[in-house]
N, C-alpha and C positions, 0 to 999 in steps of 0.2 A: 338356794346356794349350790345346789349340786351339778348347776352350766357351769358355776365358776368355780367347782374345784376341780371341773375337766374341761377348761376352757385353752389349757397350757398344750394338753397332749393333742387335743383336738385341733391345737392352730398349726406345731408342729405336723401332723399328720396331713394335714389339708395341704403345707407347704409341700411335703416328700413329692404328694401327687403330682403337684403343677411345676415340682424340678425335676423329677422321672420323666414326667411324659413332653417336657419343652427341650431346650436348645442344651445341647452338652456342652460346645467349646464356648469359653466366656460370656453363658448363658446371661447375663446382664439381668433384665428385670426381676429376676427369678430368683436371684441372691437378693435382690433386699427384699422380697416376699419371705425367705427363710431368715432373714436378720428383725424381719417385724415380725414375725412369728415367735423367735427365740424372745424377743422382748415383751412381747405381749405375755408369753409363758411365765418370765420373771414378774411383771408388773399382778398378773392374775395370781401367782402364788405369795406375793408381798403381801395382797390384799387375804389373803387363805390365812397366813399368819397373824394377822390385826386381828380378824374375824375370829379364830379361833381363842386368841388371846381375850377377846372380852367377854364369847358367850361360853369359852369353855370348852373340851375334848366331843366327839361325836362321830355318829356313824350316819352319814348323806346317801340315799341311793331310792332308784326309782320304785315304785309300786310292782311287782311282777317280774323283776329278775334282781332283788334283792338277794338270793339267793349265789346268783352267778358274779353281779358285778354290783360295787357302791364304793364309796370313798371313807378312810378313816381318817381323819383332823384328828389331831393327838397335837404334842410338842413334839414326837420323834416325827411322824412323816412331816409336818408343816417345816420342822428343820430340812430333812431332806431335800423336801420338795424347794425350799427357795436356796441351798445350796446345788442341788444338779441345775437346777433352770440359771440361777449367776453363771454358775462356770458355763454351761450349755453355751448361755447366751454370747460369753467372752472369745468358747473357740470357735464360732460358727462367722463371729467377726474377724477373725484370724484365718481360721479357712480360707475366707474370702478371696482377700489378699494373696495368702499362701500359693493356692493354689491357680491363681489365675495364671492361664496359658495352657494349662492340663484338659487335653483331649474330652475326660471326661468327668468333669469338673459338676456337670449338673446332675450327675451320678449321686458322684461321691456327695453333694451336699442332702440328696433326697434321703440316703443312705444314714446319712449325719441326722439329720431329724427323726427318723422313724427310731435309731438307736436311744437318742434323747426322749421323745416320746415316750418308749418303753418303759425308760428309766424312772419316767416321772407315775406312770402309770404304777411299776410295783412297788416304789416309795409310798404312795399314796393309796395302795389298795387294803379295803375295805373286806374282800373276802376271799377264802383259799386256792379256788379258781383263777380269779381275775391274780392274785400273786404268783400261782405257780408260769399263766401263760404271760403274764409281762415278764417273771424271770429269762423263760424260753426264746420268751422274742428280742430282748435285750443283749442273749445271748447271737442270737443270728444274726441282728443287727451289726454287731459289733465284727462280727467274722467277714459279713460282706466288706466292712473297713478294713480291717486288714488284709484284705486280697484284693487291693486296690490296684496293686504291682502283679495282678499274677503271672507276671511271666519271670518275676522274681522266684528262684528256688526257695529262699529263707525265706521268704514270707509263706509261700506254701507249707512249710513244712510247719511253719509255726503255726498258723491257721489250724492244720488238721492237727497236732496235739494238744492245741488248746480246745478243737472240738471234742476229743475222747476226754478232755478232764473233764471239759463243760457238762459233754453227754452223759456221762455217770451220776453230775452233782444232778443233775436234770430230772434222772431215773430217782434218785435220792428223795428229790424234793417230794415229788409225785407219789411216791410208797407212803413218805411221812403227813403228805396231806390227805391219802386218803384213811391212815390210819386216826388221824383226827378228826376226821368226819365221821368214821362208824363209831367213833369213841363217845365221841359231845352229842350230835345226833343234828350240826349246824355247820355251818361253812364260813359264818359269821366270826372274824378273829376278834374281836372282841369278846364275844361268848365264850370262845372257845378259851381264851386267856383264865376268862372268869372261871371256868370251870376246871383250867390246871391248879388253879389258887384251891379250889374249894377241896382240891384230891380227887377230883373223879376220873375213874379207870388209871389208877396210878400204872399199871403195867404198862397197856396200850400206848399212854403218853413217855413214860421212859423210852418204849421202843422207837418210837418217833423223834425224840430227841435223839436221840444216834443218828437218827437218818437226818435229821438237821446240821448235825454238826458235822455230817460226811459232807452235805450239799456246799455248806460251807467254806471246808477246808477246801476242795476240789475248785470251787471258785475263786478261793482268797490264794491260790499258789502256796500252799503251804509244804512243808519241804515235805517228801522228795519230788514233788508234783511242782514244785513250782517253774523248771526249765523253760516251758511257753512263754511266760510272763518276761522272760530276760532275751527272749528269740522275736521277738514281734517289732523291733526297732527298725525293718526291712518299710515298715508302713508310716505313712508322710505323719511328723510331727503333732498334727493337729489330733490323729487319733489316739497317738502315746498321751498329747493331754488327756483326752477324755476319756480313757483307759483308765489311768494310772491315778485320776484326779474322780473320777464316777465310779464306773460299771465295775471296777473291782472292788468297789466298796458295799457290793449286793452280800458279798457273804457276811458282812459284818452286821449289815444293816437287818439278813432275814435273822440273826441271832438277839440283835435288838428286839424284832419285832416281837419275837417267838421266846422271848425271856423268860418270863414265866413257866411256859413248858421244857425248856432248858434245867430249870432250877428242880424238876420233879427227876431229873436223871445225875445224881455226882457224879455217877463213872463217864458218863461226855462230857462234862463240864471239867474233868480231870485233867481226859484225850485232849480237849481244847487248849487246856492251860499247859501242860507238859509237849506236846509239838508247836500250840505258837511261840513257848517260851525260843523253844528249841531253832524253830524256823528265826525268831529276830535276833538269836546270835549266830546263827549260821552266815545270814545275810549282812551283820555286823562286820564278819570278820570276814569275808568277800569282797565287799564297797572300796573302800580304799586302793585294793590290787587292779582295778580294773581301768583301763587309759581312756578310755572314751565317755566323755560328759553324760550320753545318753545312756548308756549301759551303768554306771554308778547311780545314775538316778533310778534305773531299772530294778538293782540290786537293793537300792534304796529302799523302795516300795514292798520289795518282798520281804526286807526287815520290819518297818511298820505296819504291815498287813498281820504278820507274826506276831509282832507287839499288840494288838488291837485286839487279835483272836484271845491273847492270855489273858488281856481285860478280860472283855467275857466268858473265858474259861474260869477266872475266878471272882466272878460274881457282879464286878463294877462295868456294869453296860453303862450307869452315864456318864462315867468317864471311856469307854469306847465311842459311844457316840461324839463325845468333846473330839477326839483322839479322829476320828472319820474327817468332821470338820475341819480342824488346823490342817491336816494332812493333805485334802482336797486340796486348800489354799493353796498351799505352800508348794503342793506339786503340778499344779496346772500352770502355775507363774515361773516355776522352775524347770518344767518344759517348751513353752513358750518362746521364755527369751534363753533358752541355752546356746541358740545362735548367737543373738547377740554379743552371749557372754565371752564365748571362744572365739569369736572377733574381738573384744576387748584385751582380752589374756592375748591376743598375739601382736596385737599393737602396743602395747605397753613396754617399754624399757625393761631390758632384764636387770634382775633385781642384784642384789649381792649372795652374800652364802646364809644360809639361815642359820638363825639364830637356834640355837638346839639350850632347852633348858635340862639342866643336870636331875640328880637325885630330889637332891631338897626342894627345887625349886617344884617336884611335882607333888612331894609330900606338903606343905606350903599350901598349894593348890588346894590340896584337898582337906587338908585341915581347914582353910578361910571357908570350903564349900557346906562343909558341914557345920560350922560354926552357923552360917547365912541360912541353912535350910531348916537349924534347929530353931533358929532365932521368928525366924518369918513362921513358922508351923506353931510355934507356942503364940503368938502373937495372931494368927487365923482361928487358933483354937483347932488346930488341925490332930493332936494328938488325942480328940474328941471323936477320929473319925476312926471309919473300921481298918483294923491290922493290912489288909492286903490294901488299900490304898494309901497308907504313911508308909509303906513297903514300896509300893511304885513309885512314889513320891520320892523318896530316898535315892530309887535309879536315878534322881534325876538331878540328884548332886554328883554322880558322876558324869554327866555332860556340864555339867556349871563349873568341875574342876578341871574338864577338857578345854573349856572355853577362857577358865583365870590363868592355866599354866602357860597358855600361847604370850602372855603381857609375863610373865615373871621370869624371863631366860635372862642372864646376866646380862645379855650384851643386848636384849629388847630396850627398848627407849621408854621412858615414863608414860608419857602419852599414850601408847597401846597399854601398857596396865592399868590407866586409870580409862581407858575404854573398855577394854574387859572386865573390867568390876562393876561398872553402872551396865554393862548389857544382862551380865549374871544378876544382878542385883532386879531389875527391868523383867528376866525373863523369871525366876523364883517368886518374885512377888503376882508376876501375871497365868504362872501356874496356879497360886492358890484360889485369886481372882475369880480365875475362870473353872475353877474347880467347884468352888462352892454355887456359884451362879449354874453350871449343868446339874448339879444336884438338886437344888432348890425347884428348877425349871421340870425335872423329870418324878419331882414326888407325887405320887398315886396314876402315874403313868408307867414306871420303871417298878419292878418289885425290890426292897433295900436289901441290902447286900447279906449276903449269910455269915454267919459266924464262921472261921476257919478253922478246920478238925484237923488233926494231927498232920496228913499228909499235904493238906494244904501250909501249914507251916514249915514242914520241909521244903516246898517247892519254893515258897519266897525266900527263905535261908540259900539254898544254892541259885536263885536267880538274882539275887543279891550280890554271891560270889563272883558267881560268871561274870556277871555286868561289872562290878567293879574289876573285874582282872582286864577285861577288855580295853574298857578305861583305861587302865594304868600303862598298858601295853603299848596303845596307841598314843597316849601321852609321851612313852618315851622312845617312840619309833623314832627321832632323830639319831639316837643316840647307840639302835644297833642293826638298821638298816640297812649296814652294808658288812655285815656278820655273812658271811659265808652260806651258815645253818637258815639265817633270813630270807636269804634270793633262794637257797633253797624251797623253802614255804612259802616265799609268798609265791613263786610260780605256782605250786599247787594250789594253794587260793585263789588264784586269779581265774583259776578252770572249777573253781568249786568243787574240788576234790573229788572232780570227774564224775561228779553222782549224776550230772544230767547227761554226760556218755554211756553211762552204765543202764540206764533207764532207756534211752536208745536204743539198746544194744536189746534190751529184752523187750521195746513194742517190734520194733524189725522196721526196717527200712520200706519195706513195702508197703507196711503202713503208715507212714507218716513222709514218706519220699525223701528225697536227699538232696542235701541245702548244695 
């Protein structure tokens, strides 16, 4: 089986060559060589998923460089693997299109494979080597995408400070894996798993967890680093999908893989939980000020990326991993058709004056949301589960009450609140759903969640606050909007509170040159 759990990257790779080295402008044959490639990757990882599903977790790789390269079949890579290969396969069909009439069109597709390749290669890798250099080349890949325009300033400049965040996490990874190498005495991530479980060299592996959760953050845009991630919008649509929808999902996913060694160090699993916390309501209260479809979605992602990290900063990697997947979805179709969308919004008939719901109607809200979340969670058996996830869970009665108060304004019409009640109703019940199905899916793969110490219960107390206040804020942004002290803030919001000026201002213009 081990042609065909590298049968994806290997078709990909073979495509890059023969769209590299053929016809640039409306290279013709050459795109559907990369479009039966992209599908061949998906059909070959469908079948990695059965396959692993009936005989079980494993480690695949040749005789004599087991050492350097093999493949690990888990639930977590085979997930990965047949989500980058779907999306893969969806933007490279889009590219197509996209990009036809572009000079150098057979470029950018060779480029597009070889970033997918990578991708699939360090979801799927089997030992510390083969992860550290698909991280590295996933990274390159990706930057060659982005300097698709270089004769664009913004793209430039965002390319080169997403290469000095990259090159730190890069330096990062490489410290932390060779510190696990001299540690375990194996290169093999499976062993080496085994042997964070068992406590061996607890120091050594502590210190390597730092250096994981630095490679991490540095990857996932975690604030104050996250400014690249909201600059890169200079580069054609197709790569903001597979950005925003993949390759920024490596931080999260080498945290999944390295869980275990995560869990031998609190104090990174702390750093994790208290700046993703911090990063998804920064990004929270940003999102909204910003005019441009692409840029909200941008700001979007560095909230969820925040949000994912504080999973795994406090313990629930399968609910990060759940958390990777939705987000994938939901952000590759919501880049995609953002054209579309802002075509529609501008054809559309202007509306009348919105409907703004008062006081009650948000307290209302949020009474029906918690009523629904307690209801559904005694009924899952959910208050069976550990503190920090009936804690996230709970955040997520403050989007159920963001979504009942839009139907409850006075002057709203019946019809929208009996739509927003079976969507909340719809989306609470497919939260728990799919909550216990990731759990189920990742037991004796994922290690179970730790008990939460003192400061850990602090931090879900005030991330409970925050999030609720956010909530309530933006619930009643009809109602003071146009307060004076408002336009005041949100212009500062809309600049992020200047912290990616600020951050500018101390790499220097000459290093990262001027948009």
């Amino acid at each position: 089986m081990w042609w065909l759990a590298n049968a994806g990257p290997a078709f990909l790779a073979a495509a890059a060559l023969l769209a590299g080295a053929g016809r640039q402008f409306r290279p013709g044959w050459t795109l559907r060589v990369i479009s039966l490639a992209a599908l061949g990757a998906l059909v070959a990882a469908v079948a990695l998923a059965g396959w692993t599903g009936w005989m079980g977790p494993r480690t695949l790789a040749l005789p004599g460089v087991d050492a350097l390269v093999s493949t690990r079949l888990d639930v977590v890579s085979v997930t990965m693997l047949v989500l980058v290969s779907f999306v893969g396969c969806i933007v490279v069909r889009f590219a197509a299109t996209y990009l036809d009439g572009e000079a150098r069109q057979g470029s950018f597709m060779a480029w597009l494979a070889v970033t997918l390749a990578s991708v699939m290669l360090l979801v799927s890798a089997g030992t510390l080597p083969q992860l550290v250099f698909a991280w590295i080349a996933a990274g390159q890949g990706l930057r060659r995408l982005l300097l698709f325009y270089p004769e664009r300033a913004a793209a430039r400049r965002a390319a080169r400070k997403k290469a000095i965040s990259t090159g730190f996490a890069d330096v990062a990874l490489i410290g932390s894996a060779v510190l696990l190498w001299q540690a375990t005495g194996t290169t093999d991530i499976a062993r080496l798993l085994e042997a964070a479980r068992a406590g061996t060299a607890p120091g050594a592996m502590a210190l390597a967890a730092w250096g994981i959760a630095l490679a991490a953050m540095l990857k996932s845009a975690q604030f104050p680093l996250h400014g690249w991630l909201t600059e890169v919008m200079e580069a054609p649509t197709p790569v903001s999908a597979l950005l925003h929808a993949g390759v920024i999902n490596a931080g999260g996913f080498l945290l999944i893989r390295l869980a275990d060694v995560m869990l031998v160090s609190p104090s990174a699993l702390a750093l994790l939980a208290v700046l993703g916390g911090f990063t998804a309501l920064f990004g929270s209260l940003v999102l909204p000020t910003q005019p441009a479809i692409k840029t909200q979605l941008a700001w979007s992602t560095v909230a969820q990326m925040g949000f994912m990290v504080m999973q795994c900063g406090l313990g629930l990697f399968y609910l990060a991993l759940l958390h990777i997947v939705a987000h994938s979805l939901y952000k590759a179709h919501a880049f995609l058709s953002s054209g579309g969308a802002v075509e529609r919004i501008a054809a559309a008939r202007r509306l009348g004056p919105v409907a703004k719901p008062d006081g009650a109607a948000v307290g209302l809200a949020m009474l029906g949301a918690a009523i629904l979340y307690g209801a559904l969670a005694i009924g899952f058996g959910a208050w069976a589960k550990p503190p920090q996830a009936v804690a996230l869970g709970a955040i997520l009665v403050f989007g159920v009450a963001y979504l009942i108060v839009q139907g409850m304004s006075p002057a709203a019409p019946r019809a929208l609140l009996q739509s927003t009640l079976g969507f909340a109703i719809l989306a609470t019940s497919a939260y728990f759903i799919l909550h216990h199905a990731a759990e189920w899916l990742t037991i004796g793969t994922l290690p179970p969640v730790p008990a939460p110490g003192p400061f850990q219960w602090v931090l879900l107390a005030v991330a409970l606050i925050a999030f609720g206040g956010i909530a309530l804020a933006q619930a009643m942004l009809p109602l003071w909007c146009d307060h004076p002290a408002a336009q005041r803030l949100r212009t500062h919001l809309s600049h992020g509170f200047y912290v990616n000026a600020l951050l500018d201002r101390v790499i220097g213009s000459r290093v990262i040159g001027k948009a």
